[in-house]
N, C-alpha and C positions, 0 to 999 in steps of 0.2 A: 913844576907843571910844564907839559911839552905847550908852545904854541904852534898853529900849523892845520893844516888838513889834509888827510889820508886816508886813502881805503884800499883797504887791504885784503884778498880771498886768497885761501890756498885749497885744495883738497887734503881732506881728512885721510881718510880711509874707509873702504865701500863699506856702503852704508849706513852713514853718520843723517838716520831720521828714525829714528826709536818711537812707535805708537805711542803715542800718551796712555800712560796705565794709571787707572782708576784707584788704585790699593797701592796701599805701602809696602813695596817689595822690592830687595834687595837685585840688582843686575848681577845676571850670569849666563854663563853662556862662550863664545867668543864668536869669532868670524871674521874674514875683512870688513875694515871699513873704508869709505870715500867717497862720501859726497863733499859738500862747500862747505867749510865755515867762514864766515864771517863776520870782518869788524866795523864796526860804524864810525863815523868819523872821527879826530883829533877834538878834542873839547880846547876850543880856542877864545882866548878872554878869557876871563871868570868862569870857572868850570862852575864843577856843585862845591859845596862847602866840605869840609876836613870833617871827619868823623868826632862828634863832639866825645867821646869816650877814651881817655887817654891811654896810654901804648900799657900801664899798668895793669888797666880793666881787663883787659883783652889780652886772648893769645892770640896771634895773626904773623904773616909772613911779608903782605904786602906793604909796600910803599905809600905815602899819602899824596902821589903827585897819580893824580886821577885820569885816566889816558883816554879812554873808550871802552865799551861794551862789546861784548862778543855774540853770536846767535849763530844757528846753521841757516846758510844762505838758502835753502828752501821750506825755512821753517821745521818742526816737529817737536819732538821731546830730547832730553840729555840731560844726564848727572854733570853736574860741576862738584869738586871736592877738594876743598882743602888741608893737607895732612898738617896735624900740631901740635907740637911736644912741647909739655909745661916745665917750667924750670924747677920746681918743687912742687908737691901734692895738694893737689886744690881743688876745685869743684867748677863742673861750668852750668850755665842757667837759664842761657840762651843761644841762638846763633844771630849772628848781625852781619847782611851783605849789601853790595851798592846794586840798586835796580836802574836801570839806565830807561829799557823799552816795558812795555806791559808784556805779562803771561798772563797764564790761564793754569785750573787742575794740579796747583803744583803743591808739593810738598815737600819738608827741611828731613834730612836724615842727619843723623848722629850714627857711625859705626866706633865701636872698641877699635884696638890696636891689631892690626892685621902684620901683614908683610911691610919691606918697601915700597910695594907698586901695590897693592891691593890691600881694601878697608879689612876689617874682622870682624866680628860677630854683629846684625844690627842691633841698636840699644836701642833708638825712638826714630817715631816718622812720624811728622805734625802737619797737618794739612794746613797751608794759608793760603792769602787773597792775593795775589801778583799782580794786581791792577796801580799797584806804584810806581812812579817811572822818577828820575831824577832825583832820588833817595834814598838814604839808608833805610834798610827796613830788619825790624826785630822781630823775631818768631822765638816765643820764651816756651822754653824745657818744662814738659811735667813735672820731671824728676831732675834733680840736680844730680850729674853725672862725675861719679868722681875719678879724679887720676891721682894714676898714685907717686909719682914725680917727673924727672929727666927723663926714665928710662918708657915713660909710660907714652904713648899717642892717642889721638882723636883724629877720625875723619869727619867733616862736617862739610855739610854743602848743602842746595836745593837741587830737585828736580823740575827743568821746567819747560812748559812745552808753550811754544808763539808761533807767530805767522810768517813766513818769509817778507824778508827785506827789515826784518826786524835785530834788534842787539838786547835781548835781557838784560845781561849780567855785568857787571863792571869788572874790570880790569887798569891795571897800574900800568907803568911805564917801562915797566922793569928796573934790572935785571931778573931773570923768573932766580927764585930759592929753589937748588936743585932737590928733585925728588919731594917739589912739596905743592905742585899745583896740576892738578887731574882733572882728565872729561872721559864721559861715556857713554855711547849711544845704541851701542848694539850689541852687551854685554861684553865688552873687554875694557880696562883703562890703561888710558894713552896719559901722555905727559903733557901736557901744553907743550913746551920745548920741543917733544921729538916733531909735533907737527909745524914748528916755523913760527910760534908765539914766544918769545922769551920778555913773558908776562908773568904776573902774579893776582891770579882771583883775588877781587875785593870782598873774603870773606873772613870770618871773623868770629872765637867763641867770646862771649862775654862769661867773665870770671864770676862763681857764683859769692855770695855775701854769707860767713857767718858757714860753721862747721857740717860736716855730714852727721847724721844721728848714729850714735853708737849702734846701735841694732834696731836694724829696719829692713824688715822684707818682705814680698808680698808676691802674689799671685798677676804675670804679666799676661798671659796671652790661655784661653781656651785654645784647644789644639783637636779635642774630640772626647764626644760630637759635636756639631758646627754646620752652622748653613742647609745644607741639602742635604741628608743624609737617607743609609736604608733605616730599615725599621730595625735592627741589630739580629744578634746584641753586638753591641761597642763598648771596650773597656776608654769609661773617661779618659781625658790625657789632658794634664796643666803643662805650662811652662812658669818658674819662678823664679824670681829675681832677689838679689841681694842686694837693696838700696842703703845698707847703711856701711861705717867705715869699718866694723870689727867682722870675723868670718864668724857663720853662726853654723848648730847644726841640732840635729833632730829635736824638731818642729813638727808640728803637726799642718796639714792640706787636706780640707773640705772640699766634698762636692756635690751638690743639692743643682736637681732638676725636679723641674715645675711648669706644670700644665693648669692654665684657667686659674692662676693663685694656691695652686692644693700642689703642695709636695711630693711628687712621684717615686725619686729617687736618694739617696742620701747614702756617702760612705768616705771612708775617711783614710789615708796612709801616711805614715811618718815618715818625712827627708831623714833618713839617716848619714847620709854623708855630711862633709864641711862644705860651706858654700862659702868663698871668699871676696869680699866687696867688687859689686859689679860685675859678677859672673852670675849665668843662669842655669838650670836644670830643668828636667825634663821628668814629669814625676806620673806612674800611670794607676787609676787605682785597682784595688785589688777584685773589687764588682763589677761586672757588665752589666748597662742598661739596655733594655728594648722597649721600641715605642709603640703605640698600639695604633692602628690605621685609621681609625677616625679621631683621632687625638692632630687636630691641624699644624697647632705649634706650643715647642715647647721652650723651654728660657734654663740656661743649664747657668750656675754660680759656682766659682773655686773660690775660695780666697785662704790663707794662711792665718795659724793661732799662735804666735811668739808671743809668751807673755812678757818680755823686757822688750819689743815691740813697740816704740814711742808714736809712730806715724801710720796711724789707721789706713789713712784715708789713700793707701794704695795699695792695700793687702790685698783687692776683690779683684776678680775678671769676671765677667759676663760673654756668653754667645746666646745665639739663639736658633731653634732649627724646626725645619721643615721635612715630617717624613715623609717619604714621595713616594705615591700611588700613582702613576699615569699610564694609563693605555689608552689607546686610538685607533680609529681606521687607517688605516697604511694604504690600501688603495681599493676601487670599485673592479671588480672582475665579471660581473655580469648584471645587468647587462650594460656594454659600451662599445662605442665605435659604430659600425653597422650593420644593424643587425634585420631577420626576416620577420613577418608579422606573427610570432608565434608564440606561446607560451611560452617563458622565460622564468623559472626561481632563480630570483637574484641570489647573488655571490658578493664576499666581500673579503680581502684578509685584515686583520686585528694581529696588533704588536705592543706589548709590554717595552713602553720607553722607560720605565722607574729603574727602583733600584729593588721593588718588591716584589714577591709573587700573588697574583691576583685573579681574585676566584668569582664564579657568578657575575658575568659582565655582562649588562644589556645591549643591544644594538641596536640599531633603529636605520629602517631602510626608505628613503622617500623619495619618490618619481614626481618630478612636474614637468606641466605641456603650459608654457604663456604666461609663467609665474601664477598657478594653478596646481595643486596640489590633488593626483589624480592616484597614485598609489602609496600606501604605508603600512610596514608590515615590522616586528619588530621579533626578533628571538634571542636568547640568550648561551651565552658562552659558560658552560660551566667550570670548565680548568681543572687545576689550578693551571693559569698561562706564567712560566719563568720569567725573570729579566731578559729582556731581550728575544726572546722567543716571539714566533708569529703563530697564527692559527688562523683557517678558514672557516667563515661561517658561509650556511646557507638556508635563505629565510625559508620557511613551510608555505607561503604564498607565493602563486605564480602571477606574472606579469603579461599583458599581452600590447603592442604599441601598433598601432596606426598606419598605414603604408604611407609614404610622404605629409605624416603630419608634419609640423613645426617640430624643431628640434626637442629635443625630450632630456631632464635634466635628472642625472640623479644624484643624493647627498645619502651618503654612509655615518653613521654616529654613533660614537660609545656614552654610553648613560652611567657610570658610575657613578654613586655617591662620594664616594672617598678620593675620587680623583683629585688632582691637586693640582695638575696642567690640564688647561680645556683647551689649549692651544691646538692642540693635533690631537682632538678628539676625531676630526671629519676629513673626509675623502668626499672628493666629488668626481664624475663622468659625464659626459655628453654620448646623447644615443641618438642614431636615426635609424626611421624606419623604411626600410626598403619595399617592395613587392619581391614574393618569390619569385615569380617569373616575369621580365619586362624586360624587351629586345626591341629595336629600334634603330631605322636610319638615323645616322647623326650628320651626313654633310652629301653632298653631289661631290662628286671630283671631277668628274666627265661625262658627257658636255657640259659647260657653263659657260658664263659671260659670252666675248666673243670668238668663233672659228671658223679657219678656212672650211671650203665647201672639199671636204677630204672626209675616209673612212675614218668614224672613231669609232672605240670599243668603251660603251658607257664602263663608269668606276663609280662606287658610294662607299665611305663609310660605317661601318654598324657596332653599336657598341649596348653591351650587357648593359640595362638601367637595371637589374634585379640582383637580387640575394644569390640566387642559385647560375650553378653553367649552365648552356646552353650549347647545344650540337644541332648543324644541318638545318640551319633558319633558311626559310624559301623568303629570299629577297626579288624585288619586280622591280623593274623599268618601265614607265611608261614614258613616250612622247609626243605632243601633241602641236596641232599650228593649227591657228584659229578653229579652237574648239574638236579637233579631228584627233584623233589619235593614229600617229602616221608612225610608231612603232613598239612593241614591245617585248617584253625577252627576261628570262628568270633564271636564278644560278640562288649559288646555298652556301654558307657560310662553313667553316671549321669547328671545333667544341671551342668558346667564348667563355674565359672565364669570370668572376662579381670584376666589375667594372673594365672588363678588359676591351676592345676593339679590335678589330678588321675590316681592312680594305677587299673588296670584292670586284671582280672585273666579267663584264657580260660578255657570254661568248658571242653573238651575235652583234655587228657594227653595223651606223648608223652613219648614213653622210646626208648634210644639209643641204639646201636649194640658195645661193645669193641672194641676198637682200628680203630672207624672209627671218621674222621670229620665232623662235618656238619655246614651252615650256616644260620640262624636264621633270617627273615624280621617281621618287626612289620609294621602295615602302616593303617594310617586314609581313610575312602573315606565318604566326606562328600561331598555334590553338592555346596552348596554354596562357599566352600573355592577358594578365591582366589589366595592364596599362596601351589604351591605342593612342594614347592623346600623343605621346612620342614615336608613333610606328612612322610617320614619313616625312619627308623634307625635299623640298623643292628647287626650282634653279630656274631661270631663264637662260635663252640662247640664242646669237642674233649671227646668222652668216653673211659675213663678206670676203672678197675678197684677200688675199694674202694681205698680211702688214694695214690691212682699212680699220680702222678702230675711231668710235664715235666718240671719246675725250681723248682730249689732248694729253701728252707726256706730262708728269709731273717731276719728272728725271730726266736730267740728260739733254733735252730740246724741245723746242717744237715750231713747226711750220707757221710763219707767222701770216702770209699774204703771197697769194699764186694769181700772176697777171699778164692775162686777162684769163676771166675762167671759160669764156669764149673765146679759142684757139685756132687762128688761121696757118700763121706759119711758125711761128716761134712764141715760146710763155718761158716769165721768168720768175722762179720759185725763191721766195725770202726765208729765212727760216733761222731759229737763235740756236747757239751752244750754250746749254749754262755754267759747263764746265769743260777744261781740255781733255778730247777724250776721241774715242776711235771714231768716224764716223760715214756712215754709209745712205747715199739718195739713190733713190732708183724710179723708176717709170715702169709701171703693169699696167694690162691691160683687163678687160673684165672678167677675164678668165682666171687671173692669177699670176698670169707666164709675164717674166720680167724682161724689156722692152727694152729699158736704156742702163746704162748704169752713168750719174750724172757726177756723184764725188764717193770714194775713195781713201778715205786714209786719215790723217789726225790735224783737227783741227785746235786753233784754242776760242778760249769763250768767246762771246761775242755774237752781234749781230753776222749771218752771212749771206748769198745769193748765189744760185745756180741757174743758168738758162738750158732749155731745152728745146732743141730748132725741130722738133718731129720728125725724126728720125732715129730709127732703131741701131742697133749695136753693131749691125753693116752697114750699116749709113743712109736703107732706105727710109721712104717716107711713107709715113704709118698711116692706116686708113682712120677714115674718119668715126667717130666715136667715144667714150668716155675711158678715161685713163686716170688711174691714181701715181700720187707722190708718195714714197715710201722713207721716212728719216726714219734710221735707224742712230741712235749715240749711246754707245758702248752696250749694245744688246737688248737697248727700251726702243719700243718704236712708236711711231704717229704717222695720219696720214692724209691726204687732200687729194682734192679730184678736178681732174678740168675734161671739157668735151670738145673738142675736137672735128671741126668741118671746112669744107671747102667755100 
C-alpha cells in the first residue's frame, strides 16, 4: 500500500462527460475526447480492507494494494471495464468493484469476448444503487455466464455517472496489466495507460459455484413490437439465448400478445439453426400483428419450448406497447396578432404527430376576454390525416372582437378519443382589437419646453392607432398665450401605414415674445376616425433669451452663485465642472446678442470663478440693465442673470 498524498488530473480526450443514460445500452459511436479525469487522493494509514474473496474466487487483474479512486473532474457518466481471460472454463455470477465516492443511475454490464481494445456482443446490464462509498460492492448475474477457457474473455465493468470533485471507482497502484483496463465516455475506449494512469480498475468477476445446465435456453430480449409503436402490421422479432453448456438446435419460439387479459395474437417458429453456448439469435415470426386504435396497451410474451430444457425460469421475455394515435393543433392562424373589429372565421392547422393515420378529428375553437369565455365553436376533420401530415381547419362560426378591448385569448384543441398524447393537443394565440380607422398626434416636436425668441417651423408626430392605412390626414397647430390663440396653420400627412408614423412640419413659422408662455395643440381631424380620445397632444413653451433655461444642468455644470446680482462695476460668477470637459461662459444681453465671452477652453472638475468688470468684447462699458450668464460644458447649458446700474 502506497503511503502519501497526491492528486493528480490530466486531460482525457474531448469530451470525456457522457449524459447519464437511463437504459442498458452498449457505447458506440467515436469522437475526440478531453475533458479532466480525476484522481482523489493517496489513501494514507489504513486504506479500506483487502477484498475478503480469494485470488481463486475471482478472475481480476488488479493488485490488492488500494491506491485511490478515479472520477471525471466535472463530473458525468463513463464505462469503466475490465477485460479477463479465465484460465480453464468456468462460469462467472457476479461482478465485484471498489466504490470509493457515491454515484447515482448506474448499471453493471457484462460483454462476451470482443477484440483487443473493444467488448463484443452485450450479455447483461443490471441496474444497482451506487450510494456505497469505501467498499466492495457485489451486483450478482441473473444468469451465470459461461466461458469457455484460456482462449475465451469477459468484459465486465459499471457505468457510472457522479458529481464533479467526486472519485467513484477504485483503483490499484499499479503497474496497469497491459490491454486490460478500459474507460469510455463518448463512445470510443481508451486504455487507462494511453491517458497517464498506469493503474488497474478494482474490478472483478466472481467465479460462478457448481456447473452450467446441459441444456438451457431461453427467450432474452422482445425486439418487436415494443414500447411505442404504429398500429402495424409488425412481424414479431425475439432475441435468444443459449444459457446452457452443450449447443442446442431446433426448438421451438412462442409469441402471444394480449390485450385487457384476452389473447389477441399467438404464432410460433422453429430455430433451425445450432446455437452454441452463450451465443444469441435473432428469430422473426412468420405472422404480422396489428393493433386496433382503441386497444390502449398491449403486453406481447416470447419465451422458448426445449424439452431437455432444465431452467424454466429464463425461457420468457416480456415487452409491452403503446399504439399511438396523436394529433394536435400545431398553431392558431386566425384570428392572431392584430386584428380590425370585424367578422373573423377562425382558422387553425392540425398535424398527425403518431405513427397512425387518423380519421374524423374533432376541434374545438375557444375565445376569451378576462378569463371569460366569450366564443366556442367546434368542427370536425374528416381525413383520413397521414403520419406527419398537417391540415387546415376552418370553423363554420364567425368571430367578431372589440376595438381596444382587453387582450382576447384564444385556444385550439383536438378531441380525439383514441388519442394517446394530450400533450400537443392545443395551440394557443393572443389577439387585439384595433379600430379600422384611428390616426392621431402622438408627440409635439416644435415648439416645446424652452426657446430662443427666433422663427420656428412647428413639427408633431402622427402615428396610424388603426387596422387600416391612412393617406393625406389634415393635421392643425394651434398656439396660444394666456388663453388667446396667437397662431395657427395645417399641412397633411403621407399614406401611414397599421402602426407606422410621421413626422410632419408646418409650413408656416412661429416666433415667441421673451419672457412669455405659451401652449402648443397638435391635432388630427380625419372623418373616418373612430377613435378622438388619441387625436391630439399637447406641449408647453416658455421664451427666453438665448442659453436662459429655468433648471439647472443635470450634466456637465452648473452656476453655483453670481455676486452681487445688483451690479455697479464688477460681478463675480461661481460655477462647478462636474467633469473635465470643454467649457464656455459668456455674458448676453436681453436680446440674445453675446456681450462678453468670460472662459474659453477646457477646464477640469471642480469648483471655479470668473469675474466680469461690465464691459463688452471691445472693452466698453455696457449700459445699465439686465444681463444673463451663459455656462455652457461640453454642449449642455445653464444660465443666471444679474441687473446692472449706475
Amino acid at each position: 500500500m502506497k503511503i502519501g498524498a497526491t492528486i493528480l488530473s490530466l486531460m482525457l480526450l474531448a469530451g470525456l462527460s457522457l449524459a447519464a443514460q437511463t437504459s442498458a445500452s452498449v457505447p458506440s459511436g467515436g469522437g475526440d475526447l478531453s475533458p479532466l479525469l480525476s484522481q482523489s487522493r493517496v489513501v494514507a494509514g489504513n486504506g479500506p480492507s483487502v477484498c475478503a474473496l480469494g485470488a481463486g474466487d475471482t478472475l481480476h487483474v488488479d493488485l490488492e494494494a488500494f491506491n485511490s479512486g478515479l472520477g471525471l473532474f466535472a463530473g458525468g457518466a463513463f464505462f469503466a471495464a475490465a477485460r479477463l481471460s479465465p484460465a480453464k472454463a468456468c462460469t462467472v455470477s457476479a461482478v465485484i468493484f471498489y466504490k470509493w465516492d457515491a454515484s447515482y443511475d448506474d448499471y453493471l454490464f457484462v460483454w462476451g469476448k470482443g477484440t483487443d481494445s473493444e467488448p463484443g456482443q452485450l450479455i447483461e446490464s443490471v441496474p444497482y444503487t451506487g450510494a456505497d462509498t469505501m467498499a466492495w460492492q457485489t451486483v450478482n448475474l441473473p444468469i451465470l455466464v459461461p466461458l469457455a477457457g484460456a482462449t475465451d474473455d469477459i468484459w465486465v465493468g459499471p457505468r457510472i455517472n457522479h458529481g464533479g470533485g467526486t472519485h467513484p471507482l477504485g483503483i490499484d497502484d499499479g503497474p496497469a496489466a497491459v490491454g486490460r483496463n478500459w474507460i469510455n465516455s463518448d463512445g470510443r475506449w481508451v486504455e487507462l495507460r494511453s491517458v497517464g494512469y498506469d493503474v488497474n480498475w478494482h474490478i472483478r468477476a466472481l467465479l460462478g459455484h457448481g456447473g452450467i445446465p446441459a441444456h438451457d435456453v431461453g427467450a432474452e430480449l422482445v425486439l418487436a413490437p415494443k414500447d411505442t409503436v404504429a398500429l402495424g402490421p409488425i412481424a414479431p422479432m425475439a432475441r435468444i439465448r443459449n444459457f446452457g453448456a452443450n449447443p442446442v438446435t431446433r426448438f421451438p419460439v412462442v409469441c402471444k400478445i394480449d390485450s385487457a387479459d384476452s389473447v389477441v395474437f399467438t404464432d410460433t417458429t422453429v430455430f433451425t439453426g445450432t446455437l452454441a453456448p452463450s451465443e444469441t439469435a435473432d428469430v422473426t415470426f412468420p405472422r404480422s400483428w396489428t393493433g386496433v386504435p382503441h386497444k390502449a396497451y398491449y403486453r406481447v410474451t416470447v419465451f422458448t419450448s426445449l424439452s431437455e430444457d432444465s431452467v424454466p425460469s429464463n425461457d420468457t421475455a416480456h415487452a409491452s406497447i403503446v399504439p399511438t394515435i396523436d394529433v394536435g393543433a400545431d398553431v392558431v392562424m386566425a384570428p392572431k396578432d392584430t386584428v380590425a373589429p370585424e367578422s373573423i372565421a377562425p382558422m387553425a392547422r392540425i398535424r398527425n404527430f403518431g405513427f397512425n393515420p387518423a380519421s374524423d378529428i374533432p376541434v374545438i375553437c375557444q375565445i376569451d376576454s378576462a378569463s371569460q369565455v366569450i366564443f366556442t365553436d367546434t368542427t370536425t376533420y374528416a381525413g383520413p390525416l397521414a403520419p406527419s401530415d398537417t391540415a387546415t381547419v376552418t370553423f363554420p362560426k364567425s368571430w367578431t372582437g372589440v376595438a381596444r378591448s382587453p387582450h382576447y385569448q384564444v385556444a385550439i384543441f383536438t378531441k380525439l378519443l383514441e388519442d394517446s398524447v394530450q400533450t400537443n393537443d392545443s395551440a394557443y394565440g393572443s389577439v387585439v382589437v384595433v379600430p379600422t380607422i384611428d390616426v392621431g398626434a402622438e408627440a409635439v416636436l416644435a415648439p416645446k419646453d424652452t426657446v430662443a425668441p427666433e422663427s420656428i417651423a412647428p413639427m408633431a408626430r402622427i402615428r396610424n392607432f388603426g387596422f387600416n392605412s391612412v393617406d393625406s390626414v389634415p393635421v392643425i397647430c394651434q398656439i396660444d398665450s394666456t388663453g388667446h390663440i396667437v397662431f395657427t396653420d395645417t399641412t397633411y400627412t403621407d399614406s401611414l401605414a397599421r402602426s407606422g408614423t410621421a413626422n410632419v412640419t408646418f409650413l408656416k413659422k412661429w416666433t415667441g415674445v421673451i419672457g412669455n408662455d405659451y401652449g402648443v395643440a397638435m391635432f388630427t381631424v380625419f372623418p373616418d376616425d373612430s377613435v378622438q380620445a388619441n387625436d391630439t397632444v399637447y406641449a408647453s413653451v416658455s421664451v427666453q433669451a438665448p442659453g436662459v433655461e429655468e433648471q439647472p444642468a443635470k450634466l456637465g455644470g452648473s452656476v453655483d452663485r453670481v455676486l452681487p446680482t445688483l451690479v455697479r462695476d464688477r460681478v463675480r460668477i461661481n460655477f462647478t465642472v462636474v467633469r473635465r470637459g470643454n467649457v464656455n461662459l459668456g455674458v448676453y444681453d436681453a436680446t440674445g446678442s453675446l456681450v462678453r465671452t468670460l472662459v474659453d477652453g477646457t477646464l477640469d472638475p471642480g469648483s471655479q470663478s470668473a469675474t466680469w468688470d461690465r464691459t463688452d468684447s471691445n472693452g466698453r462699458r455696457v449700459a445699465d440693465g439686465t444681463y444673463f450668464y451663459r455656462l455652457v460644458v461640453d454642449g449642455r447649458a445653464v444660465s443666471s442673470k444679474s441687473v446692472l446700474f449706475n
